[in-house]
N, C-alpha and C positions, 0 to 999 in steps of 0.2 A: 504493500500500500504506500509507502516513503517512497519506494520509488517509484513508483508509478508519481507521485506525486512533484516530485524533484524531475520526475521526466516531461510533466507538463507544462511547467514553469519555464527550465528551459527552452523548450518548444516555444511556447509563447514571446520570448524574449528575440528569441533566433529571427519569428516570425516579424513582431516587430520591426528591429535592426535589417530585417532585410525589404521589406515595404519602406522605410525610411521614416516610419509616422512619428509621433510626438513622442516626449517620454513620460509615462503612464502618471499626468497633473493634469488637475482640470483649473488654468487660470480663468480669472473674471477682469474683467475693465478696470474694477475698481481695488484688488490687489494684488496683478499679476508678479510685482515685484519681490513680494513677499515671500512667495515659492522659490527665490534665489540667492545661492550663496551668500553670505557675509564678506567672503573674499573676492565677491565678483566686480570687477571694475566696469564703471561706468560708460569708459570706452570700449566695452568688450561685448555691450547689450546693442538689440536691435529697439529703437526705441520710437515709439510713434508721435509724429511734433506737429505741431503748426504755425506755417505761417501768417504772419497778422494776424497772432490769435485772437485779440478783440474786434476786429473790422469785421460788424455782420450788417455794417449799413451802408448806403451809397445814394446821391442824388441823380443819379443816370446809371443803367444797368448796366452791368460788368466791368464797373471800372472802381469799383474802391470795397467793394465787399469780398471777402474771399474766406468767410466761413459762415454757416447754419448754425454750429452749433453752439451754445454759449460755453464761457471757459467751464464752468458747475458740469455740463455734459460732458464736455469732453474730457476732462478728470475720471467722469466716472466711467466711460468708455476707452479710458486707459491711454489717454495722451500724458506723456509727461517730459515733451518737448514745447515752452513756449515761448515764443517770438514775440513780445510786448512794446509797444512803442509810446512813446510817453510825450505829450506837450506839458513844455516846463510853464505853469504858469501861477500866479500867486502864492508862489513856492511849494504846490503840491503838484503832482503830476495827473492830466486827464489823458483819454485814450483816442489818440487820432491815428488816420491813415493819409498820411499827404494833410490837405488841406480839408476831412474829412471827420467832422467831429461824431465816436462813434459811442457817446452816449454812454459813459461808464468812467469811474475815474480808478486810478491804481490802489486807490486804498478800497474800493470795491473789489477786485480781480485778487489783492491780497489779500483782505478779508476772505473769500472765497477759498484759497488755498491753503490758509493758516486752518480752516474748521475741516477742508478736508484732510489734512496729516496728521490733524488731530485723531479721526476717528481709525485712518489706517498709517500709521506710524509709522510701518514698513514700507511705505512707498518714496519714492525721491523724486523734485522737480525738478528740470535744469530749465534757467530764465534767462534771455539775454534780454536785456534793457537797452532801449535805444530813442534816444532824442530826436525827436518829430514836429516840424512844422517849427516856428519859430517862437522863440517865447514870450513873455508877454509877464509886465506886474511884476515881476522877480528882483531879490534882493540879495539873491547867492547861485552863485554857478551851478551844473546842473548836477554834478557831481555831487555838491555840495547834500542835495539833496535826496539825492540815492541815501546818501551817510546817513540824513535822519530816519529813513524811511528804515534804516538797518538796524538802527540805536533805538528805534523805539518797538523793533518788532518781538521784542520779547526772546530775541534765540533764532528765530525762524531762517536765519540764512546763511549757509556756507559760504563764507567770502576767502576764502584761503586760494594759491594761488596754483593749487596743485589737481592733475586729474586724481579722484579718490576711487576707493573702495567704496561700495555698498555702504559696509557696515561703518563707515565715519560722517555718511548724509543720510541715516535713513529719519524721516522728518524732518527732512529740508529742503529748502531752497536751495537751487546750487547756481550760483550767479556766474553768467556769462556775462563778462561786461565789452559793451558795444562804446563805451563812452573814452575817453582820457580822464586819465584822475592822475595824483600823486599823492602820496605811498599809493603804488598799486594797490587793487581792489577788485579781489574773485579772480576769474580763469581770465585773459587777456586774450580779445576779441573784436578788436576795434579795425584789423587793418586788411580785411579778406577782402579778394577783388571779385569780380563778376563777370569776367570772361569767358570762365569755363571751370575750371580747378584751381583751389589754391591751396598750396601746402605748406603748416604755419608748424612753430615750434610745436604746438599740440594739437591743430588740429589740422583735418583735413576737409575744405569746404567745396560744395558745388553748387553756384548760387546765379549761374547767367538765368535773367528775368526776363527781356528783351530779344523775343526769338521771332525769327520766322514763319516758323510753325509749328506744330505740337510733335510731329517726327525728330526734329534737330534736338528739341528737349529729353525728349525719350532717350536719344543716344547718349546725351549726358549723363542718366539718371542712372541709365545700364551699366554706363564706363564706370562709375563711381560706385556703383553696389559692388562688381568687381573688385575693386580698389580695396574697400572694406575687407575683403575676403581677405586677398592675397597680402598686405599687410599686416602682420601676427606682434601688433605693439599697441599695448595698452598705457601709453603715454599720447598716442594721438587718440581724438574725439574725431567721429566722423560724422559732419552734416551735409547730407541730400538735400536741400530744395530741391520737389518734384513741381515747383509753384515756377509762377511766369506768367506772361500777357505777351499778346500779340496787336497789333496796331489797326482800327478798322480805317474806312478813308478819309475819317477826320482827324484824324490820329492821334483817337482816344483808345486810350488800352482794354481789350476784351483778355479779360480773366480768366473766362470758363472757356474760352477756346482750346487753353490748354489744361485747364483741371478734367472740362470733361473728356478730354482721349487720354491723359495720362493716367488718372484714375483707377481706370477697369485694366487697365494693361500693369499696372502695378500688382494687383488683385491675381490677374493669373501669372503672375511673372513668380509672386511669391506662394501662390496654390502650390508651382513645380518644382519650389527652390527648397532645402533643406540647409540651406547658407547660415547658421545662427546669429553670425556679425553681421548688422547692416548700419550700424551706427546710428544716429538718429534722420529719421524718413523724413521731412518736414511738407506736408503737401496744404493746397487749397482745398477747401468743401471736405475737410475730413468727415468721414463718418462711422459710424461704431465697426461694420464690417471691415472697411481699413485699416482703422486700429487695430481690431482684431488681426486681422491676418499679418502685421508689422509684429503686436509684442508676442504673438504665436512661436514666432522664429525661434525665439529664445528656447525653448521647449521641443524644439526639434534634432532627431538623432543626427549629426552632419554626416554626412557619405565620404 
């Protein structure tokens, strides 16, 4: 009977390992990270992001909106990549896209994020901050004010300037910083280009926004999952932008031209990949099945 039983186990496992399927965790949206190592470095997860995570509004379609979901959803549907852009202004920071004011301000969005790591502890943010539209009323630089927003957060944020482990951010914020400051402050972020790839002391980005069309994007997004793979160092972070616009003939920018063919091609790209590193995915119009299928990877046997 033991062996019979020891022989079906094995069996099972064999069976597994050789379909390629996940390994036997059922993650959810809202604690996949928690099923993960303590010694797992942050550059080493497949992690699902967004960009312009506050922009769900726009006064002409397709040019300033590039998500449905609000940040509350998309926390719980397991993003925990976000792209935050901030107007500096009465020396508190609100949430714009360009010149698009998107009706939330950052003590709202941190509110938000502080009550969710509260209830899952074991999960970790990474935030980059970035200075939007011009500021206004201000009485200290803008930096300045990242600082109080950090000194009054109770703890809530990893400012150190090193890629970590799991286990040194889990209920945290892990701040990418998009801005200039002195003494530095958090991961150092401020100077990736937009051409195609750029490869920084820690990280590795792929961020061209201004394309042609949703095919030239694609090849970016391919080349740079790649990348991820074949790279085996957990001192670089790897960010995908899957996000972008294309120009109509007034030449305002259409968003969805490229969300919606990159989207569903990301979806089966990673249906057929067992790739575990994809570093952080960062696309437009996230939504729970994307997610899904991004922090899934993590959990999958690699071939």
């Amino acid at each position: 009977m033991i062996r019979h039983l020891v022989f079906c186990s094995f069996s099972c496992f064999v069976a597994v390992c050789a379909l390629g399927q996940e390994i036997t965790r059922n993650p959810t949206g809202r604690s996949w990270m928690s099923q993960l190592s303590d010694t797992t470095w942050i550059s080493d997860l497949s992690i699902p992001g967004t960009h312009n995570s506050g922009a769900l509004y726009e006064p002409i379609a397709g040019t300033a909106a590039c998500q449905t979901m609000t940040i509350a959803d998309q926390l719980e549907s397991g993003v925990r990549f976000f792209d935050i852009r901030c107007r500096h202004e009465d020396d508190r920071f609100t949430i714009y896209h360009g010149p698009v004011f998107q009706k939330q301000s950052y003590d709202e969005i941190e509110n938000v994020m502080r009550t969710f790591l509260k209830k899952h502890d074991k999960e970790v943010l990474l935030v980059t901050l970035k200075q939007e539209n011009s500021p206004r009323r201000i009485s200290k630089p803008f930096d300045q004010t990242v600082r109080q927003y950090i000194e009054n957060s109770g703890g809530l944020y990893f400012t150190k300037g090193h890629l970590p482990q799991l286990k040194e951010v889990r209920g945290k914020v892990v701040l990418l910083r998009r801005f200039p400051t002195k003494p530095d402050l958090g991961i150092d972020a401020t100077n990736w280009g937009h051409s195609g790839a750029y490869q920084g002391r820690q990280l590795f980005v792929q961020d061209r926004f201004e394309l042609p069309n949703a095919s030239a994007k694609w090849s970016l997004v391919k080349d740079a999952l790649h990348q991820a793979k074949n790279i085996d160092d957990e001192r670089i972070l790897h960010l995908n932008f899957t996000s972008g616009y294309v120009k109509n003939v007034l030449g305002l920018p259409n968003i969805e031209a490229i969300s919606d063919a990159i989207n569903p091609k990301l979806i089966e790209f990673l249906g057929h990949s067992n790739q575990r590193r994809l570093g952080c995915v960062v696309t437009d119009f996230m939504t729970p099945e994307l997610s899904r299928a991004i922090y899934r990877q993590n959990f999958k046997l690699e071939k």
